[in-house]
C-alpha positions as CSV (number, residue, x, y, z in Angstrom):
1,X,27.1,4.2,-11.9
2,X,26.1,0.8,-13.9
3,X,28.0,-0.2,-16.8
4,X,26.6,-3.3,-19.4
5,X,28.1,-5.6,-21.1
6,X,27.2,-8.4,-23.4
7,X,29.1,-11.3,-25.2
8,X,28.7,-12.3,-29.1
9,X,29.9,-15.6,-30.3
10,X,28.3,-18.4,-32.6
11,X,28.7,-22.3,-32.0
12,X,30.8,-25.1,-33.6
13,X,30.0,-28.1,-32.5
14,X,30.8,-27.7,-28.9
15,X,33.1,-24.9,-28.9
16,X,32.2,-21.0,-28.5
17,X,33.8,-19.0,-31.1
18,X,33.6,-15.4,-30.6
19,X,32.2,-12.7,-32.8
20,X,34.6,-10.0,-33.2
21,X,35.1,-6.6,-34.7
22,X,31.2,-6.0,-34.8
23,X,29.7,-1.9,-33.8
24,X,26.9,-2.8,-30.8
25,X,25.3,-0.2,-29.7
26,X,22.6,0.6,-27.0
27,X,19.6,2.7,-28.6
28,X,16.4,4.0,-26.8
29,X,13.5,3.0,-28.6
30,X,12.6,6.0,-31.8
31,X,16.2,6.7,-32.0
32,X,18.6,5.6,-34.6
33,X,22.2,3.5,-34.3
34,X,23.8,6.8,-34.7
35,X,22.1,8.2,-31.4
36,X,23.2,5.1,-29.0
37,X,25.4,4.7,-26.6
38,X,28.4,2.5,-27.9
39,X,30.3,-0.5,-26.3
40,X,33.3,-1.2,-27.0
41,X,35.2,-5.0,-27.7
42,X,37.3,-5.3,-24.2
43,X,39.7,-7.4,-24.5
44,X,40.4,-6.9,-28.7
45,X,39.1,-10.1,-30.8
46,X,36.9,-11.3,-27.6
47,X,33.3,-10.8,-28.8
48,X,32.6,-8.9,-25.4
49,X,31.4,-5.8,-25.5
50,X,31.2,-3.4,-22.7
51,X,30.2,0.3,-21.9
52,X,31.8,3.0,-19.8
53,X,30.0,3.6,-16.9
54,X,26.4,5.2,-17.4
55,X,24.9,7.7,-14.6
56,X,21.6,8.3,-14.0
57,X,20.6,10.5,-17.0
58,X,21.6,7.2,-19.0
59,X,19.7,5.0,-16.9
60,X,16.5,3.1,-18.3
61,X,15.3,0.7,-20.8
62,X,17.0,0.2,-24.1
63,X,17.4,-1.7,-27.6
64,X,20.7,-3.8,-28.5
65,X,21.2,-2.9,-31.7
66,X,24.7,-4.4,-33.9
67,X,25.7,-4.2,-37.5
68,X,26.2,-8.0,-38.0
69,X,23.1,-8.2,-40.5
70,X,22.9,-4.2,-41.6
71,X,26.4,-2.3,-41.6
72,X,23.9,1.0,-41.2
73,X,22.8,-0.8,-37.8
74,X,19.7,-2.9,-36.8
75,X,17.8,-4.2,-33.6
76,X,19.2,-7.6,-32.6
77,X,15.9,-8.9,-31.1
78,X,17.4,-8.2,-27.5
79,X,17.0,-5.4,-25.1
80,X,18.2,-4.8,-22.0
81,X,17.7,-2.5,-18.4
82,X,20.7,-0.2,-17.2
83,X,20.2,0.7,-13.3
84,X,16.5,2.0,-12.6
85,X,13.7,1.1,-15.0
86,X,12.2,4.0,-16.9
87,X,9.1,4.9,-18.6
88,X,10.5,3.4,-22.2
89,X,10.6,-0.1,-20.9
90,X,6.6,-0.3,-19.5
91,X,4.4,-1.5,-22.1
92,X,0.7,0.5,-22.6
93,X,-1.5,-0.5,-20.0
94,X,0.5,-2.7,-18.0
95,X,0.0,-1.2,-14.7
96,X,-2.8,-1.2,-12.1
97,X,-3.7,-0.4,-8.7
98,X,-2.7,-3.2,-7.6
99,X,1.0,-2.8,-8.3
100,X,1.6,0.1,-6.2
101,X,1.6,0.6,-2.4
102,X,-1.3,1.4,-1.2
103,X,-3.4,1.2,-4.6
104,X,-2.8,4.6,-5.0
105,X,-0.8,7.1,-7.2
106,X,0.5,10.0,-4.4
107,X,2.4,12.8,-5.4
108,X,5.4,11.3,-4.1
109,X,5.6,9.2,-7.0
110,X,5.4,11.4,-9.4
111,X,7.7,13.4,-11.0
112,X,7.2,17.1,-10.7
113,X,5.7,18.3,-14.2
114,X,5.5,14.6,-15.7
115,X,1.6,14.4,-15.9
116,X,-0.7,16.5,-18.1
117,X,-4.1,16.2,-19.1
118,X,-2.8,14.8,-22.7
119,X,-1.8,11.9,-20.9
120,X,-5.3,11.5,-19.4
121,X,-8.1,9.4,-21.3
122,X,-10.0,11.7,-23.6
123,X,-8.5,14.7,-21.8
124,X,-10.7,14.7,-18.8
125,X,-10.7,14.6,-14.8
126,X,-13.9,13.7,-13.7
127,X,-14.9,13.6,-10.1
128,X,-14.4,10.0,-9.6
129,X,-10.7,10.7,-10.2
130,X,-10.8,14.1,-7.8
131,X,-10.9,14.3,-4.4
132,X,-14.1,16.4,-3.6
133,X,-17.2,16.6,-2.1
134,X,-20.4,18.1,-3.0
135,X,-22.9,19.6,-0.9
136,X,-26.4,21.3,-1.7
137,X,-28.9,24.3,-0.1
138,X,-30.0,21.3,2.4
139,X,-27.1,21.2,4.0
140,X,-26.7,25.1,4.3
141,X,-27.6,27.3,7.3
142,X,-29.9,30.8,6.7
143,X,-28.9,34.2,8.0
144,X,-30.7,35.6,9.9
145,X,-32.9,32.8,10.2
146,X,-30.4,30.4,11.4
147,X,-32.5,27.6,9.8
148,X,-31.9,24.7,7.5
149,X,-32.9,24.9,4.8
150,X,-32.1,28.4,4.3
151,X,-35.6,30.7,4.1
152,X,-36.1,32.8,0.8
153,X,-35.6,35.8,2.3
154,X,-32.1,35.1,4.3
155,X,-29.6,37.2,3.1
156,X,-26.6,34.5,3.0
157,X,-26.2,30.9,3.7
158,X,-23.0,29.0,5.9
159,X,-21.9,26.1,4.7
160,X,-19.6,23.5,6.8
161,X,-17.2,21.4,4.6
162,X,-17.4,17.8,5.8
163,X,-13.9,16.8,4.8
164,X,-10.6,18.0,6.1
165,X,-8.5,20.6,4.4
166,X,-4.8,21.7,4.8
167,X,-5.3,24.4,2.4
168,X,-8.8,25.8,1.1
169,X,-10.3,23.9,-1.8
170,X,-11.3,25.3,-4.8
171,X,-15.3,26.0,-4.7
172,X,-17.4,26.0,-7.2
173,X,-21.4,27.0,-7.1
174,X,-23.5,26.2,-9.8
175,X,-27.5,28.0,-9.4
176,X,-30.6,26.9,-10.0
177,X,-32.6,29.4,-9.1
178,X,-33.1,33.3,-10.1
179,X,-31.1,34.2,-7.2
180,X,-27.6,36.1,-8.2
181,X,-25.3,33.4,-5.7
182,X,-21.9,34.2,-5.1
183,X,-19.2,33.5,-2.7
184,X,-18.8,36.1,-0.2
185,X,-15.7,34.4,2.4
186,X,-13.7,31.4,2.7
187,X,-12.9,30.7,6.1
188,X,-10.2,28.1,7.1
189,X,-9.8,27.0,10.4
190,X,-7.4,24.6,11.6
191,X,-8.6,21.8,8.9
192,X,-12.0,22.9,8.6
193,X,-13.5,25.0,6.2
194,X,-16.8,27.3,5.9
195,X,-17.9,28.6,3.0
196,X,-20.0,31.8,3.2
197,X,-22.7,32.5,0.2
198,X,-24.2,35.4,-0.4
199,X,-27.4,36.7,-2.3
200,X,-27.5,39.6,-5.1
201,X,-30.5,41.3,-6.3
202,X,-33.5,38.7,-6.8
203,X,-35.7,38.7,-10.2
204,X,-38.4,36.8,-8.4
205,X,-38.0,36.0,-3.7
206,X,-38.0,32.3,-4.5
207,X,-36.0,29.3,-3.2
208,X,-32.2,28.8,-2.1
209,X,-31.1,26.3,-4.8
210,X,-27.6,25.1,-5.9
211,X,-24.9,23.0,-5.7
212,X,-21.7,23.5,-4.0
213,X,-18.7,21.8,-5.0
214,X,-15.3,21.7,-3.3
215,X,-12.4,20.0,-4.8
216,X,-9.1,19.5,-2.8
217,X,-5.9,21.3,-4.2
């Protein structure tokens, strides 16, 4: 539990006179004077003003907003931090790789829900943000030929993921041939992964062409 406190007082000559009988309030920022959280004059006539104590949903970044210029309320020019630093008190673009461990953004530091892809420039996730790999008909082996590349006329293809998995990836095949490619079998084992493809009906016997694409859950 925090609580926070500020003194108001003006200056004559060298002497501190306080400000008293004023309505201070702490206001997130978008909300109004009638929304914040008040403090109240402790001792009477002392110009200090104090909250209760504030638990964690009350924690964060907030405006000090009085009703010395505007009786309806108005920001003072001053803000102030109660216990842990939320998202209201970082400014647009103020944070980089650099400031966090690691120079990277893990799960752990994310709350659960609190990232969607509205928050993610122009709505996309590409690759260079994904952990994934991508693999082609070169690096698959032909049944029965047991060659690589796979021969036209080998019924389905093995591929072995290069990275480690804890849980199968999402897979993705994109043809480029007349060939009807689908997945037949996902096989985890231990942290590796092989992914099976199989052939449908042909329109013409020609090449094994695609591209594979695994992307880590």
């Amino acid at each position: 539990m925090y609580r926070f406190g500020i003194s108001y007082y003006i200056m004559s000559a060298a002497n501190r006179i306080p400000l008293s009988g004023l309505h201070v309030k702490l206001v997130k920022p978008g909300e109004t004077f009638e929304q914040g959280i008040r403090l109240e004059e402790k001792p009477a006539d002392s110009g200090y003003y104090e909250t209760d104590k504030l638990d964690e949903p009350d924690w964060g970044f907030y405006q000090i907003w009085d009703d010395r210029q505007n009786h309806n309320g108005g920001f003072s020019g001053k803000t102030c931090t109660v216990g842990k630093l939320d998202a209201r008190g970082i400014k647009d673009g103020s944070i980089y790789t650099n400031h966090l461990e690691n120079e990277a953004i893990t799960s752990e530091k994310i709350a659960k829900n609190a990232i969607h892809s509205e928050h993610i420039d122009n709505c996309v996730f590409p690759l260079s943000k994904l952990s994934c790999e991508i693999q082609d008909q070169t690096r698959g082996i032909g049944h029965p030929s047991a060659e690589n590349p796979p021969k036209d006329e080998d019924d389905y293809v093995v591929h072995t993921l290069d990275r480690e998995y804890c849980v199968p990836p999402y897979i993705i095949i994109t043809p480029f041939c007349d060939k009807n490619i689908s997945i037949n079998e996902i096989i985890h084992d231990g942290l590796q992964v092989k992914v099976v493809l199989v052939r449908g009906e042909a329109f013409v016997l020609n090449k094994w062409n695609y591209y594979l694409l695994a992307i880590d859950r």
